[in-house]
C-alpha positions as CSV (number, residue, x, y, z in Angstrom):
1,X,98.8,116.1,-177.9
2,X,95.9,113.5,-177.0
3,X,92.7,114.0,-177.4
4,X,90.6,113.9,-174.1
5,X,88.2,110.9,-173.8
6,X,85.3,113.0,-173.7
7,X,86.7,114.4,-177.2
8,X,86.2,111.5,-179.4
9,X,82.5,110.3,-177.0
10,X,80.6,111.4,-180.0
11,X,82.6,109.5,-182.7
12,X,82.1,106.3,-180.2
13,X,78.7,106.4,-180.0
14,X,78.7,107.0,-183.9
15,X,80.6,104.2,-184.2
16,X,78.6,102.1,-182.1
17,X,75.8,102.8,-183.9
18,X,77.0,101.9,-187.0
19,X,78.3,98.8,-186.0
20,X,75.0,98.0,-184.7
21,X,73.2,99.0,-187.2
22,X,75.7,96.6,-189.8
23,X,75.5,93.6,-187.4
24,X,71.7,94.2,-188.1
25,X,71.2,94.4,-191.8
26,X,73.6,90.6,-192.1
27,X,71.5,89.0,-189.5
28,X,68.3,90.2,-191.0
29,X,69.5,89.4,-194.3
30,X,70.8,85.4,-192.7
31,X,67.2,85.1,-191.1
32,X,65.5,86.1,-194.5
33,X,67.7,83.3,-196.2
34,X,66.7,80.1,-193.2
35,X,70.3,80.7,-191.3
36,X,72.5,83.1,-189.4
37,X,75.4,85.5,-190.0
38,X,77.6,83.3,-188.2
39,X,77.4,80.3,-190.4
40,X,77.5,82.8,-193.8
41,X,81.0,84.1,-192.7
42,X,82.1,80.4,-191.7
43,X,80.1,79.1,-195.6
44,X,82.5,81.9,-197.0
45,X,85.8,80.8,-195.2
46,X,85.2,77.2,-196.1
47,X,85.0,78.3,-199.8
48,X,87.4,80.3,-199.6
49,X,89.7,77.6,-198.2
50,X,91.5,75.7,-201.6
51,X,90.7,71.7,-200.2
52,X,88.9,72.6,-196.8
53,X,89.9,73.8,-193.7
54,X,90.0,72.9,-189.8
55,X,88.2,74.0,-187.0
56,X,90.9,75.6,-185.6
57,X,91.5,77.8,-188.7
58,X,87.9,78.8,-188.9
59,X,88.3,79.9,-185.2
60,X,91.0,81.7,-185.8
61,X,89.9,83.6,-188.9
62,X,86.0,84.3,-187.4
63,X,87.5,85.3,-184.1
64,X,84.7,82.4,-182.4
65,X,85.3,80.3,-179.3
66,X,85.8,76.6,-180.7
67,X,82.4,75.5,-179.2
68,X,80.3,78.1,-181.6
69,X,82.5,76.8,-184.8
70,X,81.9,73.5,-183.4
71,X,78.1,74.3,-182.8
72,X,78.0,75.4,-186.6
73,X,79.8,72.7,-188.1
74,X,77.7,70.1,-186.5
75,X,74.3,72.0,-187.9
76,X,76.1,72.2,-190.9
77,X,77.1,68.7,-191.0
78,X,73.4,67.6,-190.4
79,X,72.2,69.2,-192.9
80,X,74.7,67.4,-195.7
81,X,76.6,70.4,-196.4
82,X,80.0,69.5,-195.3
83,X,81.9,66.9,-193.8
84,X,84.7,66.7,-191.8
85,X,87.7,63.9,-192.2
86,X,91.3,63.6,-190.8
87,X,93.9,66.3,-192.1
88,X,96.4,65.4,-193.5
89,X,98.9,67.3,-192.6
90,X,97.3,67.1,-188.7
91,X,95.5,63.8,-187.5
92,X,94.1,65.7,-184.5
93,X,92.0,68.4,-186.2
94,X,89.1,67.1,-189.3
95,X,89.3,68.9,-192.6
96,X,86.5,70.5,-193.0
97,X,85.2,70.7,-197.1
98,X,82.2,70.6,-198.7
99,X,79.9,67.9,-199.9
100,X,78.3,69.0,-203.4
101,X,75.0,69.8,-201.9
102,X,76.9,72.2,-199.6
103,X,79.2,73.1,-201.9
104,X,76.1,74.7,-204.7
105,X,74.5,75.4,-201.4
106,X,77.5,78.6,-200.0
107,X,78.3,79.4,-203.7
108,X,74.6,80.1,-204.0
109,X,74.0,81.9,-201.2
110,X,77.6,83.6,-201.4
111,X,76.9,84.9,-204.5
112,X,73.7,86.7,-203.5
113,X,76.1,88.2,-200.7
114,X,78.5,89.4,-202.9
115,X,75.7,90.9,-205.0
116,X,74.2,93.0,-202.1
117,X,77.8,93.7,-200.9
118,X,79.1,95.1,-204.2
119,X,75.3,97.4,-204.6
120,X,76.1,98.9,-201.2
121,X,80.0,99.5,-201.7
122,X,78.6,101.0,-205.5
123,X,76.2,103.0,-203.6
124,X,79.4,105.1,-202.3
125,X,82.2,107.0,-203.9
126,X,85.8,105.5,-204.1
127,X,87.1,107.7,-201.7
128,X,84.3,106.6,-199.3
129,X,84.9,103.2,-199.8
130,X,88.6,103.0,-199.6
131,X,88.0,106.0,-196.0
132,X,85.5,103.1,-194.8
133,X,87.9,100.0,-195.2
134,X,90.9,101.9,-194.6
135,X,89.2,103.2,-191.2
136,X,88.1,100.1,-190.0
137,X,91.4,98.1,-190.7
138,X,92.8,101.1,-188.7
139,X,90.4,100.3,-185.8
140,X,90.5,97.0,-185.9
141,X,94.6,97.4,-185.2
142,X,93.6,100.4,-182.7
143,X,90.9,98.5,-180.7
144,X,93.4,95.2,-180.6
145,X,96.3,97.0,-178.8
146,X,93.5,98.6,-176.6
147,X,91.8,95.7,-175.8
148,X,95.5,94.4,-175.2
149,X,96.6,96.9,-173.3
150,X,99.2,98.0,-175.4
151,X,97.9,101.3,-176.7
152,X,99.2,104.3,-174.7
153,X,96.1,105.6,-173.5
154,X,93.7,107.0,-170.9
């Protein structure tokens, strides 16, 4: 039997709060380190990418419009830390990779992420931490269908 919506009101204002409250602490964190959340998580995806990757795949994998990856690339670009040449595989999207600057630039400040990422998920117990990723991948899957309009719902 479902749950009425007025059942789970609390538990979506907790999670609104805590999503809040996360989307906070990295763009506080950014801001304290001259940039913004949004280039971070596209720093990490371009490192994370074995020879560079396009501006389509960092779209696709930050869940931005092409005009804000676009926006960051270009700031990025400006300030030496990447550059973007032809694919090869594709001549009509660039490869985005790093330059060296950029490249000691992300590993830098991805490091210190990882750092402050590991203390908070040490901070909790492994139960808590595999509940907290197993949840959200849940959610994520949940809110998708929603948003969709393929979950059975109210």
């Amino acid at each position: 039997m479902k749950e009425d919506i007025t059942a789970v009101k609390k538990d979506i204002d907790a999670y609104y709060e805590s999503w809040f409250r996360i989307n906070q602490a990295y763009s506080v964190w950014a801001q304290q380190r001259g940039t913004t959340e949004n280039i971070i998580f596209a720093l990490y995806e371009i490192d994370s990418s074995e020879g560079g990757c396009t501006q389509q795949q960092l779209c696709r994998k930050l869940f931005l419009p092409k005009q804000t990856v676009s926006f960051l690339l270009a700031k990025l670009e400006k300030q030496g830390y990447i550059r973007r040449g032809e694919s090869p595989g594709d001549r009509r999207n660039k490869l985005v990779s790093f330059t060296e600057e950029g490249r000691e630039y992300a590993q830098a400040l991805l490091a210190e992420l990882s750092h402050a990422e590991a203390r908070a998920f040490l901070g909790m117990t492994a139960e808590e931490r595999r509940s907290v990723t197993e949840g959200l991948r849940s959610f994520a899957e949940a809110i998708s269908k929603s948003f969709s309009g393929d979950a059975n719902g109210p």
